[in-house]
N, C-alpha and C positions, 0 to 999 in steps of 0.2 A: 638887396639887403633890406635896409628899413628898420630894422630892429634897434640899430643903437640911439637914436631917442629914447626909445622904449625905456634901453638898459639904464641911460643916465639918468632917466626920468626913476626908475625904481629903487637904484641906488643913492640917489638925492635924497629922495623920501625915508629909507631907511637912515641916511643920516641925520634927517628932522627928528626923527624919533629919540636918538641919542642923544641928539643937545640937547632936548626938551628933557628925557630922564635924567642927564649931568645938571638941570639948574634945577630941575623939582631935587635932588640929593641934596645939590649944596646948599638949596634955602632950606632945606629940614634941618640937614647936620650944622648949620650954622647954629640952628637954634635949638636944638636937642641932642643930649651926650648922654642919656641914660644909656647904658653898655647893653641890658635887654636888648633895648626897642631897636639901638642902632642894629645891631646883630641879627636881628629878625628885619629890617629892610634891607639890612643887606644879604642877607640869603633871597630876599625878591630880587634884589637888583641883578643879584648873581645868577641870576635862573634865567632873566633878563638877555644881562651881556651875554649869555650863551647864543644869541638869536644872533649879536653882531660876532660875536667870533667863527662862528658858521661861513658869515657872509665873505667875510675878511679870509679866510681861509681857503675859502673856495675860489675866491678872484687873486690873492694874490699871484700864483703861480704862473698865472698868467699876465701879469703884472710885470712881472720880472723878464718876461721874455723879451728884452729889446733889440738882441743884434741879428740880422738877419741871417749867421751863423747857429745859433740858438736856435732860433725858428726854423732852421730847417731839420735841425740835427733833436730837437725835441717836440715839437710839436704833433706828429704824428702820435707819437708815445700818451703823451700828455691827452691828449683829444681821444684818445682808445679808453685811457684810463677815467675821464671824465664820464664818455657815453655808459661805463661802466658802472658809474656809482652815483650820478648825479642826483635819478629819481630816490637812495635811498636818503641823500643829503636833505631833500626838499620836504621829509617827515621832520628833523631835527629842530627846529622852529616852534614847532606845533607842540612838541612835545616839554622843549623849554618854558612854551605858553600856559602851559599845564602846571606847571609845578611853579612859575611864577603864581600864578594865579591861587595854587595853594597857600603861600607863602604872603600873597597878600592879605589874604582871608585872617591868617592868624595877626597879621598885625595889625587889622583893624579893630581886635580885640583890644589892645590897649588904650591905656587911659590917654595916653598921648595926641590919638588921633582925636577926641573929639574936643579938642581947645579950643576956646573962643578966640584966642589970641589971634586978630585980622591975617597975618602975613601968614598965619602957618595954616587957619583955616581957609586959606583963596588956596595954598600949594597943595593941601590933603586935598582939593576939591579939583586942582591939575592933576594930583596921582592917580584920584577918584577916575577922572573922562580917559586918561592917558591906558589904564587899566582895561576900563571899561572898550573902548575903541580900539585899541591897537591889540591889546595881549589875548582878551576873553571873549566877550560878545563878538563882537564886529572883525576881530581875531585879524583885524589887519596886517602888523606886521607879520606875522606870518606867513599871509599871504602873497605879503608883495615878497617877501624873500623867495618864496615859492616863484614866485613870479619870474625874479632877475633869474636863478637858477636855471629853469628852463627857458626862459628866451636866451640865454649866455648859451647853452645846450646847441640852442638854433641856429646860433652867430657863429659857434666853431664850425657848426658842421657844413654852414654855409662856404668858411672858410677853406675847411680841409678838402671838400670839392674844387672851389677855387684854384686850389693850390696846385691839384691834380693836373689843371691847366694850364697854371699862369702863377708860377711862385714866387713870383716878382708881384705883382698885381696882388693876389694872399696876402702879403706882406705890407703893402700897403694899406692896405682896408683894415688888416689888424690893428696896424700900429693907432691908424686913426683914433679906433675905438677906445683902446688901452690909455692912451693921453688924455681921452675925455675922461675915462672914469678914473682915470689917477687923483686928480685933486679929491674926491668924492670918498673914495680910498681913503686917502689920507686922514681925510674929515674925522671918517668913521673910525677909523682907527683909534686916531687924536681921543674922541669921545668916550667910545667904551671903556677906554685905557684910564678916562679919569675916574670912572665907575666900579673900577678895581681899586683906586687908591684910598687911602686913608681920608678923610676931611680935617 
């Protein structure tokens, strides 16, 4: 095996990114209500949470699978229908990145962003790097979501061989896996989730 470090290590990191965009949100909307400007960060953000609904959608089903009745009786299905669609999931990110990135452009238009006011000038200047590094240039998240995708890709298929021989033993090394990245899950969930709501 070897790969689930990998996975928690990538999924970790995707959910660094989500706390980081839920507290640059909440120090803006704490401090600005103009209905414009929010409304245009938030069509960023939303173009954004698209990256983690991706990720969230694509792990959970596998997530869910705990009883080793489950696992026998869907896993096969499930692991056929992944190999099936994973490579075009691992586009979905990138293209979210894009139209964030549009969407941030227009809101650097506004009068809003160039304030002196310290707290909100340090946070446009975390949106600034957060923009810059993860979403556009350096297109990191993206990446790494690319990343978990296909090494998850690796991890079934290593499994579904497994299991071939040893479906007791499959089931073991699932389960491992699935528990690590549960709390991680959760995280991200939690996070995106507040990216959707209202401030």
């Amino acid at each position: 095996m070897g790969l689930e470090l990998k996975l928690i290590r990538e999924l970790a990191t995707v959910c660094v990114t989500a706390s980081e965009l839920a507290a640059i949100e909440h120090l803006i909307k704490g401090e600005l209500s103009k209905p414009a400007f929010v409304e245009q960060f938030d069509k960023m953000a939303d173009a954004i949470s698209e990256c983690y609904r991706v990720t969230t959608a694509n792990l959970q089903p596998w997530l869910e699978m705990t009883k080793e009745t489950e696992f026998c009786e869907k896993f096969d299905a499930a692991y056929a229908d992944y190999k099936a669609t994973y490579l075009s999931i691992t586009n979905r990110p990138r293209v979210a990145s894009e139209q964030a990135y549009i969407e941030y452009m227009v809101l650097r238009e506004y009068k809003e962003m160039q304030t002196a006011y310290p707290l909100l000038k340090l946070t446009f200047a975390r949106l600034d790097e957060f923009i810059d590094k993860w979403i556009t240039n350096d297109a990191w998240l993206a990446m790494t979501i690319e990343n978990f995708v296909k090494m998850l890709y690796r991890f079934l298929t290593e499994i579904a061989e497994l299991k071939q021989k040893d479906p007791t033993d499959a089931l073991i090394v699932y389960q491992a896996l699935m528990v690590a990245l549960r709390p991680y899950y959760a995280l991200l969930e939690k996070d995106w989730k507040v990216l959707e709501e209202p401030v």
